[in-house]
MITORSE-780177 format. One record per atom (N, C-alpha, C, O): residue in one letter; atom name; x, z, y; residue number from 0. Coordinates in Angstrom, 1 decimal. Atoms other than C-alpha are relative to their C-alpha. Layout:
# MITORSE-780177
 residuo atomo   east     up  north num
       A    CA      X      Z      Y NUM
...
# end
This chain:
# MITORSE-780177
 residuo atomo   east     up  north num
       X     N    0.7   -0.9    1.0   0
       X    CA   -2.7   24.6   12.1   0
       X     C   -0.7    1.1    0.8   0
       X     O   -0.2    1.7    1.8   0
       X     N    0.8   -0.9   -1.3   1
       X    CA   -5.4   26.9   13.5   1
       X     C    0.2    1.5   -1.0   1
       X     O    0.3    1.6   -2.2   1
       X     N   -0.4   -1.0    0.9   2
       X    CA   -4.7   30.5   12.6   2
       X     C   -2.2    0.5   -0.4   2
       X     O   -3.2    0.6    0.3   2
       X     N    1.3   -1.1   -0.1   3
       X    CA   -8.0   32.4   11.0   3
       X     C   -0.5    1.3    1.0   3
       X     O    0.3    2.2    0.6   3
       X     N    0.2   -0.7   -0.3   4
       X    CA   -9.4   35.0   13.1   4
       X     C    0.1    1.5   -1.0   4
       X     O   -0.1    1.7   -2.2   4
       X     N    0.2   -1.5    1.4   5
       X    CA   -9.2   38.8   11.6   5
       X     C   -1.0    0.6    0.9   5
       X     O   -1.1    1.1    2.1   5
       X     N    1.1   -0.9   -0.5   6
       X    CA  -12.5   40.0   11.5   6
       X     C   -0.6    1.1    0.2   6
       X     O   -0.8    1.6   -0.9   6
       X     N    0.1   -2.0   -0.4   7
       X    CA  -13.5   43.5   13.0   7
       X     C   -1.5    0.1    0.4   7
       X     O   -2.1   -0.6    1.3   7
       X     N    1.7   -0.5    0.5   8
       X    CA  -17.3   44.9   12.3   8
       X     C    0.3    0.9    1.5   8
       X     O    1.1    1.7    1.9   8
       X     N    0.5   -1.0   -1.6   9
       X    CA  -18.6   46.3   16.0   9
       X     C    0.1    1.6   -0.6   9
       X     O   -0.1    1.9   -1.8   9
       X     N    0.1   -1.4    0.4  10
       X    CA  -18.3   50.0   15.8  10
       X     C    1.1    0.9   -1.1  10
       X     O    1.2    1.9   -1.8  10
       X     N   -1.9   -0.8    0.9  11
       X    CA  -14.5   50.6   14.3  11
       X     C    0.9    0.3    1.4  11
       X     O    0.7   -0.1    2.5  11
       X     N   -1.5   -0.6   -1.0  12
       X    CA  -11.6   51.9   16.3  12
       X     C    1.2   -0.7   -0.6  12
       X     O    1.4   -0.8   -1.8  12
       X     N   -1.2    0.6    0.3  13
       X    CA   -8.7   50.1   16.4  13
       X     C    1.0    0.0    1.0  13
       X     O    0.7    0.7    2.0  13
       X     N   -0.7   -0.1   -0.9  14
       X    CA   -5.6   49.5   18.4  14
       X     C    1.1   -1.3   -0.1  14
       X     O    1.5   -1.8   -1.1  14
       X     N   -0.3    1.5    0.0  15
       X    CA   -3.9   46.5   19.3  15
       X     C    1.4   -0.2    1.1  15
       X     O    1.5    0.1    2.3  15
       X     N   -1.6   -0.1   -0.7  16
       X    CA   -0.3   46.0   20.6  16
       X     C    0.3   -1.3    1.0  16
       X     O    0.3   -2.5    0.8  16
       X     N   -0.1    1.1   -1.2  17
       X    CA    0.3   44.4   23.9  17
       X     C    1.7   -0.2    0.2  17
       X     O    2.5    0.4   -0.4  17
       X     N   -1.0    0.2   -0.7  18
       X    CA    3.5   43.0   25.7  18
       X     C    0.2   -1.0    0.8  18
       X     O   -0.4   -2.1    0.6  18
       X     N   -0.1    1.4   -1.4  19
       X    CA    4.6   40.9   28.8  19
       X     C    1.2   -0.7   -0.4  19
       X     O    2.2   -0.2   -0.9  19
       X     N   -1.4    0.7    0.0  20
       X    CA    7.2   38.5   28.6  20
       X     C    0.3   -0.4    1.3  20
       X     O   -0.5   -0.3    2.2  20
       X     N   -0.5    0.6   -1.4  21
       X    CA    9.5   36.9   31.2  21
       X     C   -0.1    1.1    1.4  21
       X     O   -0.3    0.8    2.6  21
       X     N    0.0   -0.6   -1.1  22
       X    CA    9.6   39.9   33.1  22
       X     C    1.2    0.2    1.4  22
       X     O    1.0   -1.0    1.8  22
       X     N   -0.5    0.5   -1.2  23
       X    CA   11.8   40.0   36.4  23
       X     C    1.2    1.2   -0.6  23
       X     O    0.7    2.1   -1.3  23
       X     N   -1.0   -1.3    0.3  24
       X    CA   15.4   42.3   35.8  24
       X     C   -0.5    0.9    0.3  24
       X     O   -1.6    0.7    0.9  24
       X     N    0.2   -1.3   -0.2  25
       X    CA   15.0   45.8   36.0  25
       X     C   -1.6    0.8   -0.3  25
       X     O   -1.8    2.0   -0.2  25
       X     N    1.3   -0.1   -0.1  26
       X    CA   10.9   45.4   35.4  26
       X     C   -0.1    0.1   -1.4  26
       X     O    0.3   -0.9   -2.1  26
       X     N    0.5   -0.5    1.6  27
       X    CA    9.7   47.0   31.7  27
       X     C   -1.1    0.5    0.3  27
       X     O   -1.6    1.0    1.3  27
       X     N    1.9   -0.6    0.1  28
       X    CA    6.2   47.8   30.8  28
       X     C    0.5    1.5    0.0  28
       X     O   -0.3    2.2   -0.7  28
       X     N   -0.4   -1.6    0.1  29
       X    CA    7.9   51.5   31.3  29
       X     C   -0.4    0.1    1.5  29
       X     O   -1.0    1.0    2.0  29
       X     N    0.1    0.2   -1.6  30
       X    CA    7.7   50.3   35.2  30
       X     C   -0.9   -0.7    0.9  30
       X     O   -1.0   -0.6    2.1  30
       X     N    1.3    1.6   -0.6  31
       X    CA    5.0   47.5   36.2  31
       X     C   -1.2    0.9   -0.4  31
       X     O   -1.4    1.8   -1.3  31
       X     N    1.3   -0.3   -0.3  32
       X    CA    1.8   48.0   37.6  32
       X     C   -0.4   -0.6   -1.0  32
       X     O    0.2   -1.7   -1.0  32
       X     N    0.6    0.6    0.3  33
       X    CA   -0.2   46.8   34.9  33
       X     C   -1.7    0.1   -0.7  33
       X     O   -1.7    1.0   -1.5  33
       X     N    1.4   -0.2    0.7  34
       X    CA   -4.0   46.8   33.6  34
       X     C   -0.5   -1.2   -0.7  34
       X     O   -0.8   -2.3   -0.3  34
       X     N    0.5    0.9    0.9  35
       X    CA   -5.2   45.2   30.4  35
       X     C   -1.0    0.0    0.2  35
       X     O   -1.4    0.9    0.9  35
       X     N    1.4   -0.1    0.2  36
       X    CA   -8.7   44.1   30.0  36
       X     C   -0.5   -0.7   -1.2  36
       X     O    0.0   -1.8   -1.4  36
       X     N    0.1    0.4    1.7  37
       X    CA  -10.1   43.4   26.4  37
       X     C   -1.7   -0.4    0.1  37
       X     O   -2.6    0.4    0.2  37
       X     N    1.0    0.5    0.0  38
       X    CA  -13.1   41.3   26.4  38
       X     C   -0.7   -0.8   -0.7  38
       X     O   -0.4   -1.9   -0.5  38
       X     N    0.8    0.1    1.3  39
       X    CA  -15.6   40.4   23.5  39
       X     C   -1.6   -0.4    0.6  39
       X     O   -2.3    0.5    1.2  39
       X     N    1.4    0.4   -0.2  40
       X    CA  -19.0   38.3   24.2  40
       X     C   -0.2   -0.2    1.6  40
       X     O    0.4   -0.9    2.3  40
       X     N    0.2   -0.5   -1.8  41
       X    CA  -20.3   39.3   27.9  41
       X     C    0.8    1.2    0.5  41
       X     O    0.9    1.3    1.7  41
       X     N   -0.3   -0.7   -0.3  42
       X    CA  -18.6   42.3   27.7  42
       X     C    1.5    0.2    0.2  42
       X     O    2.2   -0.3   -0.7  42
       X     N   -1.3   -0.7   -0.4  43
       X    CA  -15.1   43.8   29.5  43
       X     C   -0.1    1.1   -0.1  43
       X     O   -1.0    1.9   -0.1  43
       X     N   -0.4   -2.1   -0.5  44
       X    CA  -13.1   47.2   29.7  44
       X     C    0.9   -0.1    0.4  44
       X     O    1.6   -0.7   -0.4  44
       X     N   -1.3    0.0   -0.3  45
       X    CA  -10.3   47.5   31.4  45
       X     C    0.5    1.4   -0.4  45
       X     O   -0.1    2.5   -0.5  45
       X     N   -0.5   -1.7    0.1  46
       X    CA   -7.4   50.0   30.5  46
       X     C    1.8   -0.6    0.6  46
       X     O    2.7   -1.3    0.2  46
       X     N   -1.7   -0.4   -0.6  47
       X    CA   -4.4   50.8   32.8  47
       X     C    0.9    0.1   -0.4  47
       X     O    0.8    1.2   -0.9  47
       X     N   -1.3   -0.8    0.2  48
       X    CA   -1.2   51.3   31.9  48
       X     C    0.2    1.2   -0.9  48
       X     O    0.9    1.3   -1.9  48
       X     N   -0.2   -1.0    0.0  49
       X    CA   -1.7   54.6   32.0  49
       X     C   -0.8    0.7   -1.0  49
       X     O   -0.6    1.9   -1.1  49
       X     N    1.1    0.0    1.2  50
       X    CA   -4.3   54.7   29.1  50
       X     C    0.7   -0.4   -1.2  50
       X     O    0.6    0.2   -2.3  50
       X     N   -0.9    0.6    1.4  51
       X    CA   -1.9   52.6   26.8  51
       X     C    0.9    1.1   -0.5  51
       X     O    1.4    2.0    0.2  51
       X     N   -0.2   -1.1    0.8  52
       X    CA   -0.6   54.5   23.9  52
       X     C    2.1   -0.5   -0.5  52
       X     O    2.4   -1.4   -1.4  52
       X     N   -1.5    0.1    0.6  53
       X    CA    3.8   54.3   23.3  53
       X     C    0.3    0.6   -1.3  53
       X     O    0.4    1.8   -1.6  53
       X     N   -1.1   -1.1    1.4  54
       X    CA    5.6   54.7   19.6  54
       X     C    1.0   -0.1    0.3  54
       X     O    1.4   -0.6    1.3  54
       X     N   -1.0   -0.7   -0.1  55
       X    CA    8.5   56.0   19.0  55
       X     C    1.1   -1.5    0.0  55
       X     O    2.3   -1.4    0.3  55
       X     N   -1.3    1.1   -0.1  56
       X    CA   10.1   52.1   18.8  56
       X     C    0.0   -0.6    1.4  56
       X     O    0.7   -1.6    1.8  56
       X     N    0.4    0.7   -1.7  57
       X    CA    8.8   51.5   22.7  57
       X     C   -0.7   -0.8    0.1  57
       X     O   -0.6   -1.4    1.2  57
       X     N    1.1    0.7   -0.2  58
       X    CA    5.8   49.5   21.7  58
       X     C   -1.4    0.7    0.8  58
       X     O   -1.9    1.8    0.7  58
       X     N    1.4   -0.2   -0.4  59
       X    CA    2.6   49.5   23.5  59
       X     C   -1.2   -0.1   -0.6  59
       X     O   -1.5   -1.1   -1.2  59
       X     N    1.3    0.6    1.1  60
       X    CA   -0.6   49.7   21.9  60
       X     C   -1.5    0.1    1.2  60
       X     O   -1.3    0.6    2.3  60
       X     N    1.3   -0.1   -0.6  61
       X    CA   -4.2   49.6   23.4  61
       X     C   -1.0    0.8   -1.1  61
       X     O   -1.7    0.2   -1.9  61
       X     N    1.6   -0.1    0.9  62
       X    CA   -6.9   52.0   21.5  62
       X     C   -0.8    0.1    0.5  62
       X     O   -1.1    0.6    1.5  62
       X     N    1.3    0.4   -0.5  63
       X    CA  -10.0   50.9   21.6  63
       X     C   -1.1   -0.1   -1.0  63
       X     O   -0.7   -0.7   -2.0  63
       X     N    0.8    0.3    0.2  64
       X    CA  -13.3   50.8   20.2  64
       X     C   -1.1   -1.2   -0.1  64
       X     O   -2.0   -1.1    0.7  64
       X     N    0.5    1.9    0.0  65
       X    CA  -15.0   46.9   19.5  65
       X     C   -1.7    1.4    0.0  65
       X     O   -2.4    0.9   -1.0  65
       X     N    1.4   -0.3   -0.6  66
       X    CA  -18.6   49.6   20.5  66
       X     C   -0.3   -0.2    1.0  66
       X     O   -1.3   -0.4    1.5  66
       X     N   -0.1    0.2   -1.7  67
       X    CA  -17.4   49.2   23.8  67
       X     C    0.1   -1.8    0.6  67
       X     O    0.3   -2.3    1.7  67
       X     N   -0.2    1.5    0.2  68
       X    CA  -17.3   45.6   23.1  68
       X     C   -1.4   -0.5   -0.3  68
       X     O   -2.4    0.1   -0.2  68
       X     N    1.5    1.2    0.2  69
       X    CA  -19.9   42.5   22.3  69
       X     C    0.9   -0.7   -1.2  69
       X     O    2.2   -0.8   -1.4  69
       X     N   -0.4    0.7    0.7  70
       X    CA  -19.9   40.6   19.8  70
       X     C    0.5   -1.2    0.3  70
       X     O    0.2   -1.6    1.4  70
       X     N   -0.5    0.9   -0.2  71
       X    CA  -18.2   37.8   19.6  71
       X     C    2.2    0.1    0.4  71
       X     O    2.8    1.2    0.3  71
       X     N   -1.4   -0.1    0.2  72
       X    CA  -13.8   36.6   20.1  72
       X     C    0.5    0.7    1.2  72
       X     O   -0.2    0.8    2.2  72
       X     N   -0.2   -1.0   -0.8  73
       X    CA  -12.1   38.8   21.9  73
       X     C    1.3   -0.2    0.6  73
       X     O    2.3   -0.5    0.0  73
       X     N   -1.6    0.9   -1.1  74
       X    CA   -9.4   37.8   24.5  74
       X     C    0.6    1.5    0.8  74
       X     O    0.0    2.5    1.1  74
       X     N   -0.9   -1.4   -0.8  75
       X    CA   -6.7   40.3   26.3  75
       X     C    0.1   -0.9    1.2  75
       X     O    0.1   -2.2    1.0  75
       X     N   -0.7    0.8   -1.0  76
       X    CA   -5.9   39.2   29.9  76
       X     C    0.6    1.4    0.9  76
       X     O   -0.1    2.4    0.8  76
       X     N   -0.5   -0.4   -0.8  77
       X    CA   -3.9   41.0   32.2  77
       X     C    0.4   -0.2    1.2  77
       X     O    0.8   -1.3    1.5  77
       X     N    0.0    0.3   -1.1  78
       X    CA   -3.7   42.2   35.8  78
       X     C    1.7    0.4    0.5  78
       X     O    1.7    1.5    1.0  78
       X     N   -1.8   -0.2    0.2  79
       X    CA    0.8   42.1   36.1  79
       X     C    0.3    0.0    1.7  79
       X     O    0.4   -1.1    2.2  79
       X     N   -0.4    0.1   -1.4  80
       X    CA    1.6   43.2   40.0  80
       X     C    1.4    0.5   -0.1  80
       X     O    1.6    1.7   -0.1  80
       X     N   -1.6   -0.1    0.1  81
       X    CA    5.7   42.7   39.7  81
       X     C    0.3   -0.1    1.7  81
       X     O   -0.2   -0.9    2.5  81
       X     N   -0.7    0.0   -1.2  82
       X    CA    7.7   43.9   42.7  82
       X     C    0.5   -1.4   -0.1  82
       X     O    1.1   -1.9   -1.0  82
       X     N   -1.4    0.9   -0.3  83
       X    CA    9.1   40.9   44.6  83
       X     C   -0.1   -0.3    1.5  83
       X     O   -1.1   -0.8    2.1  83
       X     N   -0.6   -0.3   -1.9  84
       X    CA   10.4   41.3   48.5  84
       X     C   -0.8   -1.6    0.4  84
       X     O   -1.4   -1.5    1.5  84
       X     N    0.3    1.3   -0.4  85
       X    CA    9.2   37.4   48.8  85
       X     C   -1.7   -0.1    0.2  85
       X     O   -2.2   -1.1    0.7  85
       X     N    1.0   -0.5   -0.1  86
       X    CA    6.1   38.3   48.9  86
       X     C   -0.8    0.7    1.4  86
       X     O    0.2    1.4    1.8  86
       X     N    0.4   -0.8   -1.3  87
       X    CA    3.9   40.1   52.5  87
       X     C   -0.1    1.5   -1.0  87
       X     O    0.9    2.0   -0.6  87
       X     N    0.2   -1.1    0.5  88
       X    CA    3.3   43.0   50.6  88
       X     C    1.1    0.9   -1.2  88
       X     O    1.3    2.1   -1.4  88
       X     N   -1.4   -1.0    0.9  89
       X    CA    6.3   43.7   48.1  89
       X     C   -0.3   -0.2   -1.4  89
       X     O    0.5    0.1   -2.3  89
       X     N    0.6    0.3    1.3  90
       X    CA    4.1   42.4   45.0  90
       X     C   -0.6   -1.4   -0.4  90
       X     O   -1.5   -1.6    0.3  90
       X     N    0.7    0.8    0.7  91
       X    CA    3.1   39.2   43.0  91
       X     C   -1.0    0.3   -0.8  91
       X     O   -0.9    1.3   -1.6  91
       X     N    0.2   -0.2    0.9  92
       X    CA    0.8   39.1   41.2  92
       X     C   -0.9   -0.9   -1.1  92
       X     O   -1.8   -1.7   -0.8  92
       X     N    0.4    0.9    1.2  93
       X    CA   -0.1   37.5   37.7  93
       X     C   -1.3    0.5   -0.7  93
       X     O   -1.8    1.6   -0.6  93
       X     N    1.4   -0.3    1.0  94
       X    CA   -3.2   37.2   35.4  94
       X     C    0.4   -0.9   -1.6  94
       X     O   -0.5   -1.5   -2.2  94
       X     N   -0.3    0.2    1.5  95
       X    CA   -1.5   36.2   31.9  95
       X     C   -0.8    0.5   -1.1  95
       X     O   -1.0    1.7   -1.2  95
       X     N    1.6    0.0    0.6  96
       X    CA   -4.5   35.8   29.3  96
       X     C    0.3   -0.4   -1.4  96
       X     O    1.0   -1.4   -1.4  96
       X     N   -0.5   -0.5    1.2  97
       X    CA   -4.1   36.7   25.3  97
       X     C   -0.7   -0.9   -0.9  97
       X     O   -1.8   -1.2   -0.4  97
       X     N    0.8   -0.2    0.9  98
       X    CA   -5.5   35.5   22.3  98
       X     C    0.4    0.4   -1.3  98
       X     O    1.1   -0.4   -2.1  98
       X     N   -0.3   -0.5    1.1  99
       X    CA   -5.2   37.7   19.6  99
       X     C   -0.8   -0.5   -1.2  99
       X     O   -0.9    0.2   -2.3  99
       X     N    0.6    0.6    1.5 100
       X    CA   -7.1   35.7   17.0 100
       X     C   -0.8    0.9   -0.9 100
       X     O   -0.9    0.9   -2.1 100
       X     N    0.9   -0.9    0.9 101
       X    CA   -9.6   38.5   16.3 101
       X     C   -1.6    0.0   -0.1 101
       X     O   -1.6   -0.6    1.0 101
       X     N    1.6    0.1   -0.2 102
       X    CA  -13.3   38.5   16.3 102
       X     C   -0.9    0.6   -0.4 102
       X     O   -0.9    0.7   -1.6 102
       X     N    0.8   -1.1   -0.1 103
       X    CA  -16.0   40.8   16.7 103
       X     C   -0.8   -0.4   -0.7 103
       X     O   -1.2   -1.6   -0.4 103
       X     N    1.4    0.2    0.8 104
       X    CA  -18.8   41.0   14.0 104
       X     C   -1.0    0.8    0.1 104
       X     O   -0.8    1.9    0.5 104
       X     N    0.8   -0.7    0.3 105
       X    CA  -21.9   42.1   13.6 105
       X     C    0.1    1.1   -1.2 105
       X     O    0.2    0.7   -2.4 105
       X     N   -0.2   -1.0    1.6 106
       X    CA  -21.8   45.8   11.3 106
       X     C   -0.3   -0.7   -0.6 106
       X     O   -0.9   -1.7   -0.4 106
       X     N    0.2    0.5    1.7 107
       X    CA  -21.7   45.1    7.7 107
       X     C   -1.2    1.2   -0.1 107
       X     O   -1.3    2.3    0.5 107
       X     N    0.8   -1.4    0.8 108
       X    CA  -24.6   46.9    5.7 108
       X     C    0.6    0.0   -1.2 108
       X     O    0.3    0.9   -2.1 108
# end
C-alpha cells in the first residue's frame, strides 16, 4: 500500500521531526555528530545538529522553509559520524536517507 504524499505549497514554514535508529550504547542525538540535509527538486540545505530545534519530550525537529526548497518530493538524508575506536580516526560514518512522504507544490492562488 503506497502512502499518499502530504502536500506543502512552496513558501510555508514548517518543521519536521527527525530521529536515528540503531544507535551504538551511550550515543543519543543529545551526543552524535550529526547533519541533516532536506532536499526538494535540484535543491539542498543542510542543517546541523546544532540548528535542530528540542521539545520538552526530547524530540528533534528540523524548521524549515519548502522557499529554500524546489519543487518537487522532498527526501531527508543524513550525514551520522558515530564514535567507534575500530575505525583510523575514532569515527564511522553513515549516510541514512528518509522519506517523509511529503511533496513540494507549486503556491496555490
Amino acid at each position: 500500500m503506497n502512502k499518499q504524499p502530504e502536500l506543502i505549497p512552496i513558501g510555508e514554514d514548517r518543521k519536521i521531526k527527525v530521529f536515528l535508529k540503531d544507535l551504538p550504547d551511550g550515543v543519543t542525538m543529545d551526543n552524535v555528530d550529526v547533519t541533516f540535509t532536506l532536499s526538494a527538486g535540484h535543491v539542498s540545505k543542510d542543517y546541523p545538529r546544532a540548528s535542530l530545534r528540542k521539545n520538552t519530550d526530547g524530540d528533534y525537529y528540523i524548521p524549515f522553509s519548502t522557499s529554500d526548497l524546489a519543487v518537487g518530493d522532498l527526501i531527508i538524508s543524513a550525514h551520522v559520524r558515530i564514535p567507534d575506536e575500530d575505525f583510523e580516526d575514532g569515527t564511522r560514518d553513515e549516510y541514512p536517507t528518509f522519506d517523509p512522504h511529503i511533496k513540494i507544490i507549486p503556491k496555490q492562488k
